[in-house]
N, C-alpha and C positions, 0 to 999 in steps of 0.2 A: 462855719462857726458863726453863732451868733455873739451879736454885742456883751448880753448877758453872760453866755461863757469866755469871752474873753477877758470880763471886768471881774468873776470868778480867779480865773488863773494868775491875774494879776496881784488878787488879795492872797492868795495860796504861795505867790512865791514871795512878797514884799510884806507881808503882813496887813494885819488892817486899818494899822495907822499910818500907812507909808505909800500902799500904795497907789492912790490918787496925787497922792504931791508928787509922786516920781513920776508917774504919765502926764502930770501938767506942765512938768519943769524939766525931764530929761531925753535933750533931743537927741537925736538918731539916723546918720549919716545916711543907714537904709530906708529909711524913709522922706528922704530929699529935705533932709536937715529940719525934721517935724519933729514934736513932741508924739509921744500915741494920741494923746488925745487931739491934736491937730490934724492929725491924718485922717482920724476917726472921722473928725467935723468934713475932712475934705472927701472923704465919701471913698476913702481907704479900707478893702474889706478887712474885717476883725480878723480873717486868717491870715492875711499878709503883714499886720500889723504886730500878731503873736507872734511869728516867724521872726519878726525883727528882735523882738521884746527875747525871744528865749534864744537867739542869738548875741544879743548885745549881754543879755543876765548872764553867760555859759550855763542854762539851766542841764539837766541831765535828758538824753535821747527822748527817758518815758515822760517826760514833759509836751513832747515835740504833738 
């Protein structure tokens, strides 16, 4: 997964006024108490990072 689909999927489940504030500002136990976009920065692949995001969101399977 690239950067670009994962900043996709993130507007797709959060909207597009939301979802950047909520990757800057909502941390996430599975990713060693990072925001997405911290993890990103630390060089967290985008598909580990969605894993967390569509785990922490309950998003549905076909998300996955």
């Amino acid at each position: 997964m690239r950067h670009t689909e994962l900043w996709a999927r993130l507007e797709r489940a959060l909207g597009a006024g939301y979802y950047e504030v909520w990757a800057d500002q909502f941390v996430m136990a599975e990713l060693g108490g990072r925001t997405a976009r911290e993890a990103l920065d630390a060089g967290v692949p985008p598909k580990e990072v969605w894993a967390a995001v569509w785990s922490t969101l309950g998003l549905p399977a076909s998300e996955k």
